[in-house]
C-alpha positions as CSV (number, residue, x, y, z in Angstrom):
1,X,0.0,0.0,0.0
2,X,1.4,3.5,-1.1
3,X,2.5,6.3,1.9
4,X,2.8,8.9,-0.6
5,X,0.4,11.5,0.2
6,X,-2.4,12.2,-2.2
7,X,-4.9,14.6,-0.5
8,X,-6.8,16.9,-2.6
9,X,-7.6,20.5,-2.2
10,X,-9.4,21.2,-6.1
11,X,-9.4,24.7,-7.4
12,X,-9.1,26.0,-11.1
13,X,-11.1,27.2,-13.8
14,X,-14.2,25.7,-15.4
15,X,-14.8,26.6,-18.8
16,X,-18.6,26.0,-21.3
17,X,-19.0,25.4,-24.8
18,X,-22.3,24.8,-26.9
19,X,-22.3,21.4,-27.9
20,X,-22.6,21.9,-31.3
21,X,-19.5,24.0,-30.9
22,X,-21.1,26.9,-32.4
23,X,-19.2,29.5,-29.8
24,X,-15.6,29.2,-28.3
25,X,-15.3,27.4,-25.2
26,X,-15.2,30.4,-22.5
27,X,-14.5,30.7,-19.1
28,X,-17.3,30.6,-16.4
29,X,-15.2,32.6,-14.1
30,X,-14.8,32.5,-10.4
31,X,-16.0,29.1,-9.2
32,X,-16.7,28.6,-5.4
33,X,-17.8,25.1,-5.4
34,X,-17.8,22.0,-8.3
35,X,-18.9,18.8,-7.3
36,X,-20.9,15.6,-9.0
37,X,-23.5,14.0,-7.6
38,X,-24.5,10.1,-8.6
39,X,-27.7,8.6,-8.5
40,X,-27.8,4.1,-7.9
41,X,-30.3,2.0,-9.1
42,X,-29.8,-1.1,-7.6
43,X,-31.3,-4.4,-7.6
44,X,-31.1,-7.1,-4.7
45,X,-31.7,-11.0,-4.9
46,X,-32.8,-12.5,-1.5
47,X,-31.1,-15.7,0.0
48,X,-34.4,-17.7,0.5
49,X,-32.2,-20.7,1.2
50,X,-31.7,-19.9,4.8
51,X,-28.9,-17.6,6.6
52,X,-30.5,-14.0,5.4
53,X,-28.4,-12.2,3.0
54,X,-28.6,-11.3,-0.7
55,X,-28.3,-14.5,-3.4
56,X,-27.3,-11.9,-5.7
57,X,-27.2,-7.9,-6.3
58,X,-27.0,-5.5,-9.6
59,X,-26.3,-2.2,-9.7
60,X,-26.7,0.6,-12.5
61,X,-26.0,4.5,-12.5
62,X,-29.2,5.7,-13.1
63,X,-28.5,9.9,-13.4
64,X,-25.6,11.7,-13.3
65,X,-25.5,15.3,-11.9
66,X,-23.2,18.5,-11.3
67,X,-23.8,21.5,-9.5
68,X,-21.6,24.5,-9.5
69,X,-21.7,28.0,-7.5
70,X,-20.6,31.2,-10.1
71,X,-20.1,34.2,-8.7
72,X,-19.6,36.3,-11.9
73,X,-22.8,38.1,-13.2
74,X,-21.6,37.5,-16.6
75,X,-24.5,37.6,-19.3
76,X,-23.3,34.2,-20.7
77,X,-23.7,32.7,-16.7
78,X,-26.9,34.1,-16.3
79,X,-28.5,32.7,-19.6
80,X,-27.4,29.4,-18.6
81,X,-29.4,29.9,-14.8
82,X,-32.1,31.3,-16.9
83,X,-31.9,28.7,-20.0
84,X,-31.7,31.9,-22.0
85,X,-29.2,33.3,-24.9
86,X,-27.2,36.2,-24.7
87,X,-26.0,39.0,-27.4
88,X,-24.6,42.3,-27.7
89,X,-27.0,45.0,-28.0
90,X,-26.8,47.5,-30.3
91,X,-25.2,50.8,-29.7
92,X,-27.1,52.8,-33.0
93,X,-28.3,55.7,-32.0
94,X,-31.7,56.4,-31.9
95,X,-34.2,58.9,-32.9
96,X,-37.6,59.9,-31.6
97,X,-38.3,56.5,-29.3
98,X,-42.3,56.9,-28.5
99,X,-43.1,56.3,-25.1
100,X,-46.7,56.4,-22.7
101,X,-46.5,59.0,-20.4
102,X,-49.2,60.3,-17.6
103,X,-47.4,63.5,-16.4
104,X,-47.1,62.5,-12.8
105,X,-44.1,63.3,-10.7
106,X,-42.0,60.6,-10.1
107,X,-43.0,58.1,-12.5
108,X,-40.2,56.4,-14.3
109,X,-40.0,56.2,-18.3
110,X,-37.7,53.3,-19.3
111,X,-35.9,53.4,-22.3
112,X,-35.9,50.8,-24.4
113,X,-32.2,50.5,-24.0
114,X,-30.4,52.0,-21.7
115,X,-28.6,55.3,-22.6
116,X,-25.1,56.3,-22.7
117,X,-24.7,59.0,-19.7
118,X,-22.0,60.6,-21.8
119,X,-23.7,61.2,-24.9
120,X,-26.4,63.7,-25.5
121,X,-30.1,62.5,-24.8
122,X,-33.0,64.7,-26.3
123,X,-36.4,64.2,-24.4
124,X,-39.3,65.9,-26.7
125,X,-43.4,66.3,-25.8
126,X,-46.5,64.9,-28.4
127,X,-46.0,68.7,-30.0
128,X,-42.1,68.1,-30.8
129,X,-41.3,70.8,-28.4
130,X,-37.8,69.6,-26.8
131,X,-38.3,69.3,-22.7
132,X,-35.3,70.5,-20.4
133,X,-33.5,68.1,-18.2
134,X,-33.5,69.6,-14.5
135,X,-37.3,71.5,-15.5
136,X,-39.4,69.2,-16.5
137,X,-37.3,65.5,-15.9
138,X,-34.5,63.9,-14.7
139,X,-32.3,61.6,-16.4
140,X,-31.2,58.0,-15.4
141,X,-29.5,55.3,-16.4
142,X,-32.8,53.5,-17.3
143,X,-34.2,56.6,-18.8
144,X,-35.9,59.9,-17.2
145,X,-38.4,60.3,-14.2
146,X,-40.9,62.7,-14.6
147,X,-41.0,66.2,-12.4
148,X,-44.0,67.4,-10.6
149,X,-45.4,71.0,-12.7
150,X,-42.8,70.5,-15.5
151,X,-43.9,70.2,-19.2
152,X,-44.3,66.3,-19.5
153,X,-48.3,65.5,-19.8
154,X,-50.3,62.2,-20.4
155,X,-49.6,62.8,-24.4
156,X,-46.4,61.0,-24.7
157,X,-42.7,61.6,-25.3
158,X,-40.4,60.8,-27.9
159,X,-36.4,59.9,-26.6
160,X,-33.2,60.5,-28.9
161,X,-30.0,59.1,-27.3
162,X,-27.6,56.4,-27.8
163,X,-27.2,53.2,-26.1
164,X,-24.9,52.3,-23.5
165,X,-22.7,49.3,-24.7
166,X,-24.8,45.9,-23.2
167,X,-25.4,42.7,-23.3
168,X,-29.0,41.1,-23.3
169,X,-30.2,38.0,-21.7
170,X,-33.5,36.3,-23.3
171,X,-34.7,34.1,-20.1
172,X,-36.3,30.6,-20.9
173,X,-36.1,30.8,-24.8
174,X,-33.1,27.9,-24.6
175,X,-34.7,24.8,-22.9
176,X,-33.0,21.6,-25.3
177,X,-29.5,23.5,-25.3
178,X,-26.8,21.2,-24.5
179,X,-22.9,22.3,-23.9
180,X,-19.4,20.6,-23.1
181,X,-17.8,21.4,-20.3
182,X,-14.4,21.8,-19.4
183,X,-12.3,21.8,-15.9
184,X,-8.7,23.4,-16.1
185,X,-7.9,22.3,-12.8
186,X,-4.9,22.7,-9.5
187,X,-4.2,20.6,-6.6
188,X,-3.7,23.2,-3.7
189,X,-2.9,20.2,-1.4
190,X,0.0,18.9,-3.8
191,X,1.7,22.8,-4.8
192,X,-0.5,22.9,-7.9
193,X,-0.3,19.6,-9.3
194,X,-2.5,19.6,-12.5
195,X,-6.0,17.7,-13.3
196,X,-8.3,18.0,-16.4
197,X,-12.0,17.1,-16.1
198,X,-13.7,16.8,-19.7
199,X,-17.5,16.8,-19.6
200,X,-19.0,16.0,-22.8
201,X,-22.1,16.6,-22.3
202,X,-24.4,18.2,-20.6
203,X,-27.9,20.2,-19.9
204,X,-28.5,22.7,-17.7
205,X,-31.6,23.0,-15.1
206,X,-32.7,26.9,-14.4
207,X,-32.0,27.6,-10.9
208,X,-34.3,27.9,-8.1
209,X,-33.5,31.2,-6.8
210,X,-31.3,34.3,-7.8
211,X,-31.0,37.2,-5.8
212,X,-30.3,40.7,-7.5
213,X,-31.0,42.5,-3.7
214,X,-29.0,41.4,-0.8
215,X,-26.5,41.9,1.3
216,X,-24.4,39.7,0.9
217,X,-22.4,38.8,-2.1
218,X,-24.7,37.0,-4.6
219,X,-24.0,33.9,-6.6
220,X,-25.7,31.7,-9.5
221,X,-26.5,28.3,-8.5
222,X,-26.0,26.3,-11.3
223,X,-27.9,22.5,-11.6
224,X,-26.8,20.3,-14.7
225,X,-27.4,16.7,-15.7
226,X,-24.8,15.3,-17.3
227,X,-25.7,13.1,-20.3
228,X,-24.2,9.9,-22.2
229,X,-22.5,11.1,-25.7
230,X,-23.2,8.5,-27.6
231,X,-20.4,9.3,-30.7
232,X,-18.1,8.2,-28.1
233,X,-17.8,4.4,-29.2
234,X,-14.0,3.1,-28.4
235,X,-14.1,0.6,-25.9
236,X,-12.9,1.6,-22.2
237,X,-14.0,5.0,-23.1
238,X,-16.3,7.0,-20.9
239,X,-19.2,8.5,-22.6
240,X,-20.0,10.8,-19.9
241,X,-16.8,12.1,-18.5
242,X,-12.9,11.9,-18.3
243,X,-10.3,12.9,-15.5
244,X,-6.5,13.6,-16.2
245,X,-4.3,13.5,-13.5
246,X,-0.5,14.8,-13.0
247,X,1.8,12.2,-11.7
């Protein structure tokens, strides 16, 4: 029996990729916790001849699963909690965006995007007269808020401004989407010693809860199953997973 020490502290970097490799396999960021989880279906024989026991017993995996906590609010993490896509949005300027609007202090007016701070914004009533900031709104970065006696009635506005460079996330459009995963992985307990964990295949579940008020730092709790790939045909060749490990 071996003395050499071969405890485990895992840390590294997990990386995702759509299945169908139609994006680059990108990094999830920082990764608190990474573990798999294994469910047993298993079948037992009684000894009816006397003396208790099993005659005979047979087992099967029946689900394999993988949870992981992210704690970057990237756009391409929170499509995969939200089984949602993600893209750039546009940053076209735009002219004359209609908008509802009742006139009453306070009330927010989204834009459809959201507008670049830095770049002149143009705020006009139903007539096309332009509207002052300061007078009769105030400007946010989701768009203005109305102010009590200024010139913004229940006729509508019209917005001209750029949009702020963005991302978009499209919750539960994605549901079928399968992806690889990959682990870039260090030993902490063995000065670094290097592991690789290839996933190759799997779905993700949207998660349960996701906070966006707290107090605490928030995280993305993400749930997948990992699935059989079935192009994987060599004998003694995992279909679901393999782990390389440094000597």
């Amino acid at each position: 029996m071996s003395t050499t020490d071969r405890s485990f502290i895992g840390a590294g970097s997990i990386y995702i990729k759509p299945a169908d490799n139609s994006a680059p396999l990108l990094p999830v960021g920082n990764v608190s916790q990474f573990q798999f989880s294994f469910e047993e279906d298993k079948k037992e024989l009684k000894n009816y001849l006397g003396g208790g026991g099993n005659r005979n017993t047979l087992s099967r995996i029946s689900s394999i699963s993988a949870s992981l906590t992210a704690h970057d609010f990237t756009a391409e993490n929170l499509a995969m909690a939200l089984r949602g896509s993600a893209k750039a949005g546009s940053t076209v300027a735009i002219t004359d965006e209609a908008h509802v609007s009742h006139g009453v202090g306070n009330e927010l007016i989204p834009f459809n995007k959201m507008p670049d701070m830095s770049k002149t914004v143009t705020v006009k009533d139903s007539m096309d007269t332009t509207l002052v900031e300061g007078d009769d709104y105030t400007l946010t970065k989701a768009g203005i808020v109305v102010l009590s006696g200024g010139g913004i009635d229940d006729q509508g506005v019209k917005v001209s401004y750029t949009p702020l460079a963005s991302n978009m996330v499209q919750a539960l459009i994605e549901s079928g989407k399968e992806f690889v995963l990959f682990m870039e992985g260090l030993n902490d307990a063995q000065d670094g010693k290097a592991f690789n964990i290839r996933v190759h295949r799997v779905k993700f579940s949207p998660v349960q809860n996701l906070d966006f008020i707290s107090d605490d730092f928030a995280s993305i709790p993400l749930e997948l199953d990992v699935l059989a790939d079935t192009s994987i045909t060599s004998s003694g060749l995992s279909t679901f997973m393999q782990i390389d490990l440094a000597q």
